[in-house]
Every structure is written in structure tokens, then in C-alpha cells.
DRENVEX-373990 format. One record per residue: residue number from 1; residue in one letter; x, y, z of N, C-alpha, C in turn. Coordinates in Angstrom, 3 decimals. Each point is the difference from the previous one (the first is absolute). Layout:
<bakes>
(NUM; "A"; (X; Y; Z); (X; Y; Z); (X; Y; Z))
...
</bakes>
This chain:
<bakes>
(1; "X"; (-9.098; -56.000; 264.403); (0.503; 0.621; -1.207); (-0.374; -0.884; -1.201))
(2; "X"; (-0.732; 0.867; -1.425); (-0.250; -1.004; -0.796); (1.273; -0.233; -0.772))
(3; "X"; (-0.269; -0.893; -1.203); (0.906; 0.044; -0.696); (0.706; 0.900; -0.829))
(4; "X"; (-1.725; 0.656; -0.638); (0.510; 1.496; -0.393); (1.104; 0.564; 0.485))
(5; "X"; (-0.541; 0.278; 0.978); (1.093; 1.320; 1.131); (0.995; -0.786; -0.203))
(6; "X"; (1.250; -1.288; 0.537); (0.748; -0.287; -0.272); (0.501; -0.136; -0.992))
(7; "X"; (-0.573; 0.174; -1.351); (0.657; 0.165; -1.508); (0.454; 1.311; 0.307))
(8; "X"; (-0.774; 1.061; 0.038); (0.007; 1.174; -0.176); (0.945; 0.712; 0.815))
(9; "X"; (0.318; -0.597; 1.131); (0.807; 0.579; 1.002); (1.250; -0.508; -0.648))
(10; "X"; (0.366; -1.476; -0.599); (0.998; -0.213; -0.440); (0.590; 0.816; -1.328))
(11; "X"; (-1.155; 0.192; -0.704); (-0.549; 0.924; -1.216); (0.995; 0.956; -0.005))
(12; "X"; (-0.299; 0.808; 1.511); (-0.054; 1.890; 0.266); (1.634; -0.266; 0.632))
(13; "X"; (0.661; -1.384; 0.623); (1.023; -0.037; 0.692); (0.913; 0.126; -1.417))
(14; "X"; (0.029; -0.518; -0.717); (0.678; -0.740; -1.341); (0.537; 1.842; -0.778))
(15; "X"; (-1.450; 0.345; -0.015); (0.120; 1.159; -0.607); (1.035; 1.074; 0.830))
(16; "X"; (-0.033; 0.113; 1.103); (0.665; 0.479; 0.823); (1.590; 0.299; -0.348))
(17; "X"; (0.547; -2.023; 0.307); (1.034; 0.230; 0.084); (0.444; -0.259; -1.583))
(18; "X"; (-0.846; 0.052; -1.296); (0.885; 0.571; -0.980); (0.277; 0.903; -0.150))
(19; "X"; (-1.231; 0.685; -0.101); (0.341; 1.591; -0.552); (0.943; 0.521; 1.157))
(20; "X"; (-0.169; -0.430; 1.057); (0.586; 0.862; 1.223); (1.331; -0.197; -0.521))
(21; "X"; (0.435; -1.377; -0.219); (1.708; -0.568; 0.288); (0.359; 0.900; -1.616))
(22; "X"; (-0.770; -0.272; -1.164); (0.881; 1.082; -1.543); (-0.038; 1.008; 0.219))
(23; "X"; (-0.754; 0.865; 1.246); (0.287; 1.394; -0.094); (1.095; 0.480; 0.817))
(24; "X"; (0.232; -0.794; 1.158); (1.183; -0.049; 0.998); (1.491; -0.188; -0.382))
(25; "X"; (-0.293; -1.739; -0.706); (1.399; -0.414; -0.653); (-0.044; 1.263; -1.353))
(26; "X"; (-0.556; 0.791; -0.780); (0.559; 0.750; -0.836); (0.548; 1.272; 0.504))
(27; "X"; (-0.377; 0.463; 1.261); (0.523; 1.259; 0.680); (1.067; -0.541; 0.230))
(28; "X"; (0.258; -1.005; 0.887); (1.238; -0.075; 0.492); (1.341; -0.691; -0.945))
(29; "X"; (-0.520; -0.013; -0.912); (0.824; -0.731; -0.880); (0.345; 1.150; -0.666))
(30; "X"; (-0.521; 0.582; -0.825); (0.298; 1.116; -0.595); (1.221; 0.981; 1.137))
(31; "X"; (-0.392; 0.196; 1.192); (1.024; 0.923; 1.038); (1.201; -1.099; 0.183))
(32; "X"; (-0.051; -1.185; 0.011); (1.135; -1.093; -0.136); (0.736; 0.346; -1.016))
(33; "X"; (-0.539; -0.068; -1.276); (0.572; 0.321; -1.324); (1.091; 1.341; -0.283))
(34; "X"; (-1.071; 0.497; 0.785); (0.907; 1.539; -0.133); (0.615; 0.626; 0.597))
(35; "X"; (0.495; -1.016; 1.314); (1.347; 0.393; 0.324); (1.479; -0.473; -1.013))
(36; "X"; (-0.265; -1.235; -0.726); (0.868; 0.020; -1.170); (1.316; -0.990; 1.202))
(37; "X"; (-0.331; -0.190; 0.856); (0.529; -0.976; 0.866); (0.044; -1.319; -0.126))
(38; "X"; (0.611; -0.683; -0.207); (-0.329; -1.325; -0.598); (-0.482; -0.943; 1.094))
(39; "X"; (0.975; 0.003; 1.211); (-0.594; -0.931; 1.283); (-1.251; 0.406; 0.281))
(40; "X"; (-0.453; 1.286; -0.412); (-1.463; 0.330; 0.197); (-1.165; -0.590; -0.497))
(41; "X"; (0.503; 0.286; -1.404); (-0.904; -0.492; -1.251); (-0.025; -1.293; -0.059))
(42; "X"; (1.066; -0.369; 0.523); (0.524; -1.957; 0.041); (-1.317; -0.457; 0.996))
(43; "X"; (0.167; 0.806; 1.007); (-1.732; -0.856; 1.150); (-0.845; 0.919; 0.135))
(44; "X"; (-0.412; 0.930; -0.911); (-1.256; 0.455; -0.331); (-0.151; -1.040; -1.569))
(45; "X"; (0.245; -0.298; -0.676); (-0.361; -1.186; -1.044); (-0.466; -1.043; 0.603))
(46; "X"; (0.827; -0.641; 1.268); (0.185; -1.359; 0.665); (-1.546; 0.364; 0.424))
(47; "X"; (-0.424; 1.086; 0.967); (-1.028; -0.028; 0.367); (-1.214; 0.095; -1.158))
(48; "X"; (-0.236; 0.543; -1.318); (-1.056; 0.145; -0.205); (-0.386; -1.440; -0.601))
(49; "X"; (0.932; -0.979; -0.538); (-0.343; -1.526; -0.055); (-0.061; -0.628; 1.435))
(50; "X"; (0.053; 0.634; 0.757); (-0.240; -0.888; 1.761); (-1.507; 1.032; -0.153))
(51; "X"; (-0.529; 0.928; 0.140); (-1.217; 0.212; 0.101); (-0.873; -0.345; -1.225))
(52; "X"; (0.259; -0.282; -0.976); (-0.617; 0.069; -0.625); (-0.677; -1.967; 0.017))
(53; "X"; (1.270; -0.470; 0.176); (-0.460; -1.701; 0.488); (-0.900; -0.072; 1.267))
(54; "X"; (0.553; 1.324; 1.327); (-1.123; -0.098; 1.133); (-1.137; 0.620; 0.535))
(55; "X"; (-0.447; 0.664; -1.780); (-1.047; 1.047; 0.681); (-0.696; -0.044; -1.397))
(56; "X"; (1.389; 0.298; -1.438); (-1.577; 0.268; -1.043); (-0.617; -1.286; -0.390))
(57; "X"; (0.630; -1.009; -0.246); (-0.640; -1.400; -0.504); (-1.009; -0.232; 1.184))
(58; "X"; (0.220; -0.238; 1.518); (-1.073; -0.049; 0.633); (-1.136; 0.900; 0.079))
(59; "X"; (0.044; 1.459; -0.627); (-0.563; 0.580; -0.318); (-0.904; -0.300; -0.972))
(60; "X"; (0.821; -0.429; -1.216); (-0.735; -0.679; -1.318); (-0.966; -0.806; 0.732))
(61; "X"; (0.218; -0.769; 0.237); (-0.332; -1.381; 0.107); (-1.345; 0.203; 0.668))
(62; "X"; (0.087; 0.741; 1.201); (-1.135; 0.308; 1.001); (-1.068; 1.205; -0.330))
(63; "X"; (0.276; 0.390; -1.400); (-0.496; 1.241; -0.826); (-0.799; -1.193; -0.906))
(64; "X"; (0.354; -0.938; -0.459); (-0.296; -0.700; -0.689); (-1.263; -0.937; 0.573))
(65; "X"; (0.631; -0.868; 0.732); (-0.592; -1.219; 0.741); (-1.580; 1.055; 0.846))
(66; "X"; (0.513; 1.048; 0.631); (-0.993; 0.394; 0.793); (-1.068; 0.931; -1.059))
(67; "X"; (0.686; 0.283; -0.805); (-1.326; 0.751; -1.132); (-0.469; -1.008; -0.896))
(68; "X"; (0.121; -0.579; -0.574); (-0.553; -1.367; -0.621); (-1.237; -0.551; 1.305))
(69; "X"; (0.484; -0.423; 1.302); (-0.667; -0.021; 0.888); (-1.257; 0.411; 0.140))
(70; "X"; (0.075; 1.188; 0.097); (-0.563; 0.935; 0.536); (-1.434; -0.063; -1.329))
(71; "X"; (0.530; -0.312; -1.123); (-0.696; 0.523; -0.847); (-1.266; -1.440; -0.184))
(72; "X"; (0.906; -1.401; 0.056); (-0.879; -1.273; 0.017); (-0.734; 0.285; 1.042))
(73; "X"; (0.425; 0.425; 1.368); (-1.087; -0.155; 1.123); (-1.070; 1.163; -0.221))
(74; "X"; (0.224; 1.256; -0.660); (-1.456; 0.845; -0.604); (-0.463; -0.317; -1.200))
(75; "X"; (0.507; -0.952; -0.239); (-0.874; -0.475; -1.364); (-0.052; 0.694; -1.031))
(76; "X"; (0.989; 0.396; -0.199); (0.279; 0.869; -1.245); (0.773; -1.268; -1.494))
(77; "X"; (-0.783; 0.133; -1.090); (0.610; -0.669; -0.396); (1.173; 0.411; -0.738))
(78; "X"; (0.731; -0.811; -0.443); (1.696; 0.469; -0.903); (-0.347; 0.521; -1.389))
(79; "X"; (0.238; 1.454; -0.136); (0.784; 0.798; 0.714); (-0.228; 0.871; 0.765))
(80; "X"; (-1.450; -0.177; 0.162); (-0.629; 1.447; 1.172); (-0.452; 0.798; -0.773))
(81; "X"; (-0.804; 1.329; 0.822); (-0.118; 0.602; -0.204); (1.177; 1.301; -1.041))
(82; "X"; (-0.699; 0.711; -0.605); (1.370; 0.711; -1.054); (0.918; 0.943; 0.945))
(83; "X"; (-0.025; 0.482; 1.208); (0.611; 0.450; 1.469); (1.151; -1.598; -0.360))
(84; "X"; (-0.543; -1.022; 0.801); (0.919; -1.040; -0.119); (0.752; -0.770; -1.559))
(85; "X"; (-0.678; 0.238; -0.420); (0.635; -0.315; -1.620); (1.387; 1.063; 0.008))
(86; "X"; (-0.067; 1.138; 0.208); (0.383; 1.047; -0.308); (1.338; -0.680; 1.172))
(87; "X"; (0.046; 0.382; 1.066); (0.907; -0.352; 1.308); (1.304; -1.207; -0.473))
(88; "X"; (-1.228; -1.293; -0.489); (0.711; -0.989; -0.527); (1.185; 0.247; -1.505))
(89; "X"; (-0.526; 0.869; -0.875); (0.693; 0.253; -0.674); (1.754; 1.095; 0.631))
(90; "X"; (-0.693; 0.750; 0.704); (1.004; 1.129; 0.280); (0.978; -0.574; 1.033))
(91; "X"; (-0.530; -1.176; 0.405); (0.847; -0.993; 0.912); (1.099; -0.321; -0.990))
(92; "X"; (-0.225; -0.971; -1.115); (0.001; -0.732; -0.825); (1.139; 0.473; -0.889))
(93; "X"; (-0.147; 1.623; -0.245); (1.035; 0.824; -0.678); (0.943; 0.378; 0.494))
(94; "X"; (-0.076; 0.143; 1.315); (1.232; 0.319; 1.257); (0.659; -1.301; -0.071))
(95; "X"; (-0.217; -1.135; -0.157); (0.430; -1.423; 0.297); (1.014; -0.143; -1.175))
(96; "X"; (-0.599; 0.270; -0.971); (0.837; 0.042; -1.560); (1.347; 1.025; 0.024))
(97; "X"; (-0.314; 1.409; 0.483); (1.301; 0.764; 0.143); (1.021; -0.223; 0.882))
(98; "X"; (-0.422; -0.626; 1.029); (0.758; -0.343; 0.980); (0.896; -1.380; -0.475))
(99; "X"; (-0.662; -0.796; -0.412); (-0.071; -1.252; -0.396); (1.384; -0.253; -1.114))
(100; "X"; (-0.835; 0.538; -0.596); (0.975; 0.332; -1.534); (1.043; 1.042; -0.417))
(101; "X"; (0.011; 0.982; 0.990); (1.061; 1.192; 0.000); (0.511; -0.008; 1.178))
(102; "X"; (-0.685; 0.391; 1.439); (0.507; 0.066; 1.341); (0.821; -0.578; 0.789))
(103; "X"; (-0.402; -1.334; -0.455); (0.701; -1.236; 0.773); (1.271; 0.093; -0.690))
(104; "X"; (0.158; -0.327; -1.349); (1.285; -0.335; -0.920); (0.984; 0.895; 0.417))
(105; "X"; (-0.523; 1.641; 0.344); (0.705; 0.692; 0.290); (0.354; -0.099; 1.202))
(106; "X"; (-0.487; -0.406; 1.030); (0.475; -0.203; 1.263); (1.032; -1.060; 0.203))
(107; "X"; (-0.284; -1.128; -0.430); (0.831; -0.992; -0.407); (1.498; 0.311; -0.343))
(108; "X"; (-0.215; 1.217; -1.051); (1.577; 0.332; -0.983); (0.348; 0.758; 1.310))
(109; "X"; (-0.645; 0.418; 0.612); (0.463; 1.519; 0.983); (0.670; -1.010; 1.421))
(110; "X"; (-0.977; -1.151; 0.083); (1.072; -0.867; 1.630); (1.110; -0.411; -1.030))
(111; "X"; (0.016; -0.531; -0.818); (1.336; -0.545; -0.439); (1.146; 0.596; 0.266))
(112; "X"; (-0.195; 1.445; -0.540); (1.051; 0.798; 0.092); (0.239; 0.348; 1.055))
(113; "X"; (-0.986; 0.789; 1.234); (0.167; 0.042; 0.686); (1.163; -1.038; 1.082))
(114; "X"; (-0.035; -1.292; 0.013); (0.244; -0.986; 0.603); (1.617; 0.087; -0.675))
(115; "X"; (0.348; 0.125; -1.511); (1.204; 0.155; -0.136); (0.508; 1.825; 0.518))
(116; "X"; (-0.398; 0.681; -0.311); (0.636; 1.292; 0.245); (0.023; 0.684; 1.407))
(117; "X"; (-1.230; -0.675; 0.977); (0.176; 0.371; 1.464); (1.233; 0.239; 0.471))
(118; "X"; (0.641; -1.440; 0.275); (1.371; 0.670; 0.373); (1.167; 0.309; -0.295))
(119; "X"; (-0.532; 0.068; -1.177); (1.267; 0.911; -1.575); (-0.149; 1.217; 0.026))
(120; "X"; (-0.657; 0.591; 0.422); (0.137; 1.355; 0.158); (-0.842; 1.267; -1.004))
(121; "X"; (0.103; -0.402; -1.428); (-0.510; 0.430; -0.790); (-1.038; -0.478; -0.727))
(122; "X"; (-1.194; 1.129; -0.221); (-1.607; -0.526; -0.731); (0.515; 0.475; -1.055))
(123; "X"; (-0.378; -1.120; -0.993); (0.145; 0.151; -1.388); (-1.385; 0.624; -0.402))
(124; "X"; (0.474; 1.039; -1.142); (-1.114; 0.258; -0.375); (-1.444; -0.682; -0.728))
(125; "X"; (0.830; -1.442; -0.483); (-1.670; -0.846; -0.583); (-0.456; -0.375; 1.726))
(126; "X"; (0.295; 0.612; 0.472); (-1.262; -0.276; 1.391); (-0.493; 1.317; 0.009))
(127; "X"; (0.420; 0.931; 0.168); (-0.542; 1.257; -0.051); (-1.230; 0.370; -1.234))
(128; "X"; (0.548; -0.828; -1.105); (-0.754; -0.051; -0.982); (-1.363; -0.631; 0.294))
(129; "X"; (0.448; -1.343; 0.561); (-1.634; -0.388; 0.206); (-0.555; 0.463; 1.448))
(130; "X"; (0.667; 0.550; 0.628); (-0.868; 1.029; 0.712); (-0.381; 0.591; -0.240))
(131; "X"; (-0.031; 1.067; -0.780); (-1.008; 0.735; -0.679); (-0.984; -0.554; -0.590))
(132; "X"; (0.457; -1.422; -0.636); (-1.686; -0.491; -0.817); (-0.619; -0.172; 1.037))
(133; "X"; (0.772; -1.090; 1.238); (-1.103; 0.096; 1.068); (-0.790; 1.064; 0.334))
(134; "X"; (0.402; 0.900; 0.293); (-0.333; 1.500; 0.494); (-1.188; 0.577; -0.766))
(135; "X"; (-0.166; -0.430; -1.096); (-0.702; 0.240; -1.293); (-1.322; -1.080; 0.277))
(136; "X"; (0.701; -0.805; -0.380); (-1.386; -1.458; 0.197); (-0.622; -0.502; 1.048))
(137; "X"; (0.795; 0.685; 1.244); (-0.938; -0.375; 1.632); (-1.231; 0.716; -0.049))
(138; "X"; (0.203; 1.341; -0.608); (-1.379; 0.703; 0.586); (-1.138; -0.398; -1.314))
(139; "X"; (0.677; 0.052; -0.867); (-1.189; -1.128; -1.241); (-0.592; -0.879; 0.254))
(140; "X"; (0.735; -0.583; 0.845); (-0.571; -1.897; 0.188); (-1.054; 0.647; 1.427))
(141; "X"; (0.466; 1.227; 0.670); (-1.073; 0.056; 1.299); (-1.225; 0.648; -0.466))
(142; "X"; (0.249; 0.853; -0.745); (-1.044; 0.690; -0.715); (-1.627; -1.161; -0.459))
(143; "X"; (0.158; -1.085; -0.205); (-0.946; -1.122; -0.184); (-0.533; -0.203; 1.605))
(144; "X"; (1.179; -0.286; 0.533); (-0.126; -0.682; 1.292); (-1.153; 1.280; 0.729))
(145; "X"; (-0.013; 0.875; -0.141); (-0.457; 1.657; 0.618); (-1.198; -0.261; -0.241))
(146; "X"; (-0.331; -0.166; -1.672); (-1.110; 0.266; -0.884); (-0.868; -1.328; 0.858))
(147; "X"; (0.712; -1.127; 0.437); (-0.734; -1.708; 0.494); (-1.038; 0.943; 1.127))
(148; "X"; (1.071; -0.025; 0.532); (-0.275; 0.733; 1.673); (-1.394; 0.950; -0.162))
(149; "X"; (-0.071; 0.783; -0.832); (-1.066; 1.610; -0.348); (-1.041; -1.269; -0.361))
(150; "X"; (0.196; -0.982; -0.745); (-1.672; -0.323; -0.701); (-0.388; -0.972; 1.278))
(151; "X"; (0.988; -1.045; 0.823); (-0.236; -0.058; 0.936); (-1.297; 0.395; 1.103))
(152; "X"; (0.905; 1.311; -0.027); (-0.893; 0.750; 1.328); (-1.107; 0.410; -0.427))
(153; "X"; (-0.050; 1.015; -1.530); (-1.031; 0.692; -0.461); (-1.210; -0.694; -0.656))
(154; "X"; (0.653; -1.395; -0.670); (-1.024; -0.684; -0.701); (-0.711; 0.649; -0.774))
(155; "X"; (0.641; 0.575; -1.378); (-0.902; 1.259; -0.714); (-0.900; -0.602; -0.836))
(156; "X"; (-0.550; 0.131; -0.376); (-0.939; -1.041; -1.646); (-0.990; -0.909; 1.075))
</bakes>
């Protein structure tokens, strides 16, 4: 196996389990949410910061490390071809929404969670930023989608 192939496999693994784990943790979070149950919502929160520490950052990371890879061992120089220019950016913009809106909100959303689980009642500023979530997950994937398409297609 060259090296290539092992970037790339780490590359294609990385990619996997992000997109795989934000499209999963947002289904099931959202059906968590809306039972309006709090012990529910209390470890559907707990879980999407437990997956998101054991699947999207290693995701990042191996999306990262193995496409950078991939790209020194074909000799492409930085930033690539405009296919890869393009990828790197739409990476880049998903990183920022998530980064700068997603997380903060997830953050405010375990807090509460962790106090109101076994209080019984969801206050509505969680409900509130569930909806931004709800709003800003598929924004921030929408880049992540667009990475993936120039990826495969390599248009230009």
C-alpha cells in the first residue's frame, strides 16, 4: 500500500464519520427534542457532545491530516487545483458556522440540559436555541455537501 492510498483511505474514513455522525446526531436529536421530555433531551444533549468528541473531531482531524496527505504525496501544490481550492474553502466555511454558531449553541443547550434533566421542565431558551440549531446544522452541512461534490467531480 502506498502512501497515497493510506492518506486517502484516512481522507475517505474522516469524511465518513463526519458527515455520517451531523446527519445522525441531528435526526436523533431533533426526535429527542420533541418529545419535550426532559430526561430525554437531558441524554440526547449528553450524547451529541459524547459523539461529537468520538466521531466528528476524529473525523475532522482524519478529513484533514489524510487530505492534506493525499494532496503532498500527488504533488499538487497549495492550494490545488480550483476542484481543490474550491473543497478547501467549503471545508473552511462549515468550520466557521459550526465553530462560531454551532458549538456555542451546543454548549448553552448541555448546560441546561444538565440542570433541567432531572427538574422536569425544558425551559424555553433551550427550545429557543434549538431551533437556531435546527436552522444552522443544515447551513453549516450544506458546505460540507458542496466539499464532498468537488471532491468526487473535480469540475474546472
Amino acid at each position: 500500500m502506498t502512501a497515497f492510498s493510506i492518506y486517502k483511505f484516512a481522507h475517505v474514513l474522516g469524511v465518513i464519520l463526519l458527515l455520517g455522525n451531523i446527519t445522525v446526531t441531528a435526526v436523533w436529536k431533533v426526535f429527542a427534542d420533541r418529545t419535550r421530555n426532559a430526561s430525554i433531551i437531558g441524554f440526547g444533549q449528553r450524547m451529541v457532545t459524547g459523539t461529537d468528541f468520538g466521531l466528528t473531531v476524529p473525523g475532522i482531524v482524519l478529513t484533514i491530516i489524510g487530505g492534506y496527505g493525499a494532496m503532498y504525496e500527488a504533488r499538487y501544490d497549495f492550494p490545488g487545483p480550483a476542484w481543490l481550492l474550491w473543497s478547501q474553502i467549503s471545508f473552511v466555511a462549515a468550520g466557521v458556522i459550526w465553530l462560531g454558531i454551532l458549538i456555542p449553541i451546543q454548549v448553552r443547550q448541555a448546560r441546561m440540559a444538565r440542570a433541567f434533566e432531572h427538574a422536569g421542565d425544558v425551559p424555553e431558551a433551550y427550545r429557543t436555541l434549538a431551533r437556531r440549531w435546527l436552522f444552522w446544522g443544515p447551513v453549516a452541512t450544506v458546505p460540507l455537501v458542496a466539499a464532498l461534490y468537488f471532491m468526487l467531480d473535480k469540475p474546472g
